[in-house]
C-alpha positions in Angstrom: 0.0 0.0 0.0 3.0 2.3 1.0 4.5 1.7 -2.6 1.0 2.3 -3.8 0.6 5.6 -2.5 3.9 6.7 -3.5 3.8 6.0 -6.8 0.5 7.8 -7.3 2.1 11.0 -5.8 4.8 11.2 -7.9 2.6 10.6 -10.8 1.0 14.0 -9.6 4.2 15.4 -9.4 5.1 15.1 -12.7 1.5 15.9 -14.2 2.1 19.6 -12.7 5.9 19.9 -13.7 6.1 18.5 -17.2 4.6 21.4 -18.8 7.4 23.8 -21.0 6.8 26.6 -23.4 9.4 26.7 -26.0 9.8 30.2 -28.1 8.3 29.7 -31.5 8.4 33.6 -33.2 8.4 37.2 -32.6 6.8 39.5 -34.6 8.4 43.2 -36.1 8.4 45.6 -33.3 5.8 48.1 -35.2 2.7 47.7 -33.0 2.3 50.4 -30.2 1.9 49.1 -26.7 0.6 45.8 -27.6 -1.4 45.0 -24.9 -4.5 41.7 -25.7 -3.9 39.4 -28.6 -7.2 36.8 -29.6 -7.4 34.8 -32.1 -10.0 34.2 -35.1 -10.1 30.7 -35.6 -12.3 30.9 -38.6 -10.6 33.5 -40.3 -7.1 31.9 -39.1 -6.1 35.4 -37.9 -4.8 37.4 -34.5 -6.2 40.3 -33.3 -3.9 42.8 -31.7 -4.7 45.7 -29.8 -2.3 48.4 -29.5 -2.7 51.1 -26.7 -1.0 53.8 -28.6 -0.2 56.3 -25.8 -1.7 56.3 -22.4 -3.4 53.5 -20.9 -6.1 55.9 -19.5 -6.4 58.4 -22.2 -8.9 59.0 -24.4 -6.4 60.3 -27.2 -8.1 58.6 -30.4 -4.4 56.6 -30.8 -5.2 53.2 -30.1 -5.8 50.5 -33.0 -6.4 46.8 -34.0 -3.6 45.1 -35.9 -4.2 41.7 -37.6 -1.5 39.4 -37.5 -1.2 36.0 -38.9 -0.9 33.2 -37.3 3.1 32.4 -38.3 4.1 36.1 -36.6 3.4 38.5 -39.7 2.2 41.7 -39.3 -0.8 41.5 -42.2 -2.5 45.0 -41.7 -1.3 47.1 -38.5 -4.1 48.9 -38.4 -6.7 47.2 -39.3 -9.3 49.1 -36.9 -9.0 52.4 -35.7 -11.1 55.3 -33.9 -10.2 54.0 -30.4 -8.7 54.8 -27.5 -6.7 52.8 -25.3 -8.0 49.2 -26.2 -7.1 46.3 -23.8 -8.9 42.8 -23.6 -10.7 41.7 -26.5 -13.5 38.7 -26.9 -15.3 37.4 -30.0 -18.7 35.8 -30.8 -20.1 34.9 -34.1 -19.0 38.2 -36.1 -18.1 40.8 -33.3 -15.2 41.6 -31.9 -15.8 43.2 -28.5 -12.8 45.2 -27.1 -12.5 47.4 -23.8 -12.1 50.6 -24.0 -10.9 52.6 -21.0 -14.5 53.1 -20.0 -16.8 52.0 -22.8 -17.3 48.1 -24.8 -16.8 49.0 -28.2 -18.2 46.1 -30.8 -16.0 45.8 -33.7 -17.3 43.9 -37.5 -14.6 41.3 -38.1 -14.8 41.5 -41.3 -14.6 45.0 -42.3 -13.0 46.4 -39.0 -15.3 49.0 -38.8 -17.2 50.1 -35.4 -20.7 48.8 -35.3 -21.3 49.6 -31.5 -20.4 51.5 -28.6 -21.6 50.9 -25.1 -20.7 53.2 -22.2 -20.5 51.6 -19.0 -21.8 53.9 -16.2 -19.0 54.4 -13.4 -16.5 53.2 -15.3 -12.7 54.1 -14.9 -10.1 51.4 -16.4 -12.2 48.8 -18.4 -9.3 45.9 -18.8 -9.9 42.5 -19.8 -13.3 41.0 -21.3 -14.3 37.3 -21.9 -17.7 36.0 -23.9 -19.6 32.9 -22.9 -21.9 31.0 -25.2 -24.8 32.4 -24.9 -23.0 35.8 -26.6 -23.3 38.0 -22.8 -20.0 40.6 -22.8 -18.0 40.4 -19.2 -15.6 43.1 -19.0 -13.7 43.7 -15.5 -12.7 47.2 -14.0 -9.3 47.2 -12.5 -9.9 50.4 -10.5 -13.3 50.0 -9.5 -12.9 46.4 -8.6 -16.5 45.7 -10.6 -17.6 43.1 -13.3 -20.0 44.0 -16.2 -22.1 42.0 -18.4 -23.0 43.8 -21.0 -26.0 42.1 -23.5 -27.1 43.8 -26.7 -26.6 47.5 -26.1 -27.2 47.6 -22.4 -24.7 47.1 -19.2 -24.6 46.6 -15.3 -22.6 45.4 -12.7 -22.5 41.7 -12.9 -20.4 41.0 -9.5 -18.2 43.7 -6.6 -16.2 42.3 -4.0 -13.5 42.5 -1.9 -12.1 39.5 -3.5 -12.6 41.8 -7.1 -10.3 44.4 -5.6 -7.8 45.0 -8.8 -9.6 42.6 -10.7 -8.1 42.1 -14.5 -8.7 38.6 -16.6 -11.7 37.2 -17.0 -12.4 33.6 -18.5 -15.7 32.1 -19.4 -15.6 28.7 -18.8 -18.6 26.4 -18.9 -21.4 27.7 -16.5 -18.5 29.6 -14.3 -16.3 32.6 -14.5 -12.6 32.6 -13.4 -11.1 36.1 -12.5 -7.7 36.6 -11.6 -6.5 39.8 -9.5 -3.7 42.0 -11.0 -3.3 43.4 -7.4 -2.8 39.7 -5.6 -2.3 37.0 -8.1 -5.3 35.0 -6.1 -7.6 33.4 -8.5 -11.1 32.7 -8.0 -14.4 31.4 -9.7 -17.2 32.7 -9.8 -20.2 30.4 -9.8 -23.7 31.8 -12.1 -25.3 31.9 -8.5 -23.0 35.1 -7.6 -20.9 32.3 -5.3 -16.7 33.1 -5.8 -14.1 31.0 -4.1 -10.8 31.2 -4.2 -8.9 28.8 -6.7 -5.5 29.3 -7.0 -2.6 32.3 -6.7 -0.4 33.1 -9.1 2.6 35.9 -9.9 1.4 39.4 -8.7 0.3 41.5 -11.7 -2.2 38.8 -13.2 -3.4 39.3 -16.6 -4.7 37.2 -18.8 -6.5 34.4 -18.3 -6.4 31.0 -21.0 -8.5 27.5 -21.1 -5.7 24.7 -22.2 -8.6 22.2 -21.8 -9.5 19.8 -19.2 -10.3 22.5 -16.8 -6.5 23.8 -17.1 -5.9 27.1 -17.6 -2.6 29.4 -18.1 -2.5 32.9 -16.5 -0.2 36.0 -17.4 1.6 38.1 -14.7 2.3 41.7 -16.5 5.4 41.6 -14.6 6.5 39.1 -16.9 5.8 35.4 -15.6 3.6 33.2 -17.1 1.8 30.5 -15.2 0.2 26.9 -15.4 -3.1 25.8 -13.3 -4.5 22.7 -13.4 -7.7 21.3 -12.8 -7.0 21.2 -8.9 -5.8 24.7 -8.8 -2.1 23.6 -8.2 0.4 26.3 -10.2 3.6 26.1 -11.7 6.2 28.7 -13.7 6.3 28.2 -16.9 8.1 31.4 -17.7 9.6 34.3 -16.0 10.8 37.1 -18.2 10.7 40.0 -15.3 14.9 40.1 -15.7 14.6 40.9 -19.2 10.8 42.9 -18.8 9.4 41.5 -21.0 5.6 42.6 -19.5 3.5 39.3 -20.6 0.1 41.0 -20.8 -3.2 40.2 -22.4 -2.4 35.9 -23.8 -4.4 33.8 -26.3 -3.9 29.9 -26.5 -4.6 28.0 -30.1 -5.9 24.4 -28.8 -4.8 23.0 -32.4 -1.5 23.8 -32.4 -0.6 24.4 -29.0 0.5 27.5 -29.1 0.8 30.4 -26.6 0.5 34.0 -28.1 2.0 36.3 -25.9 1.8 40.4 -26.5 4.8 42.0 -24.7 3.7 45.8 -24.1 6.8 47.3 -23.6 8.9 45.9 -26.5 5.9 46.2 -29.3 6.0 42.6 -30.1 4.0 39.4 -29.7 5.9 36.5 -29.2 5.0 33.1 -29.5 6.1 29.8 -27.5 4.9 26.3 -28.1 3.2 24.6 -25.0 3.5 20.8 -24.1 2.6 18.9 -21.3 
């Protein structure tokens, strides 16, 4: 029975220390504080959006790039007339993208602006994530809040002191799982309005990826990237603080395994191939 036991622990030993990214591409330096990368898997492209200038400045500088899939830069800026756009989500045709304080909807076909929501109270709109059903959540980093916006209306979906500094967002099934940029603690958040906490991770958590089977990968914008699996146990996958490389706003591609990473600071995406 002893031998038993510990050969089933060091199997879960190495099912949450296997896991490696290895560095795949980097694009051209030419976007401008890259800051959420998502990918269209119908269209086999990446969005990209670029800050511009200040992260809280309604300047008119910011834009969506589309970049391909291999790490070219296919039209940098594919969508413009925005501000300071961060997280990004996508359901059927519309890109959704946050906004400083509004959820602008975005045609992803033509890249033209088809929407613009306003979200009352609002102060640094950050990350967003879409479930199936098509409702909009989109966290407030200094307000701590969640919104769910649906058609051309939003309110306050969840507030909490667990919220506090609240950044990525991630749909998954029936639950949502935030992650806090101010601790690294990661919760879920149940549809009855129930959050637990689920994991922690590096300070200065971003964004928030599925891998399947309840797995998920979470950014620090510090620079370290993280692996959680279904039990909420983490692991390093990366650490690029030394070399600040600020991992912000990630997007995983199931098919290929790969992990898209926008750097902010260094006007790049990279990419990095994940196995397990």
């Amino acid at each position: 029975m002893k031998r038993l036991l510990t050969l089933v622990f060091s199997l879960g030993v190495l099912s949450i220390s296997a896991q490696t990214l290895t560095p795949k591409w980097t694009t051209d330096a030419t976007l401008s504080i890259p800051e959420s990368v998502l990918l269209d898997s119908k269209n086999n492209i990446l969005y990209v959006s670029s800050i511009g200038g200040s992260p809280e400045t309604k300047d008119g500088d910011g834009f969506i790039s589309q970049v391909t899939t291999d790490g070219k830069i296919k039209n940098l800026k594919w969508a413009t007339g925005l501000d300071a756009p961060k997280g990004m989500g996508l359901h059927g045709n519309n890109l959704y993208v946050a906004d400083i304080t509004k959820v602008v909807t975005i045609n992803a076909t033509t890249g033209k602006i088809t929407q613009t929501v306003e979200i009352e109270g609002a102060q640094f709109l950050n990350d967003i994530t879409v479930d199936k059903s098509g409702n909009v959540y989109v966290s407030d980093s200094n307000t701590g809040k969640i919104h769910i916006v649906k058609g051309n209306k939003a309110q306050v979906y969840f507030e909490g002191p667990e919220t506090k500094g609240v950044n990525g967002l991630l749909a998954l099934g029936t639950d949502l799982y935030v992650v806090s940029f101010a601790t690294g603690v990661n919760y879920k958040l149940t549809a009855d309005k129930k959050i637990t906490k689920f994991s922690t991770t590096a300070e200065g958590a971003d964004g928030v990826v599925p891998i399947g089977n309840n797995e998920y990968i979470v950014s620090s914008w510090h620079g370290q990237i993280d692996y959680v699996n279904s039990k909420g146990e983490s692991k390093v996958l990366l650490d690029t603080r030394a070399q600040k490389l600020s991992s912000a706003d990630i997007e995983y591609d199931a098919k290929t395994k790969t992990l898209f990473v926008p750097t902010f600071g260094t006007n790049t995406v990279m990419a990095y191939t994940f196995s397990k």
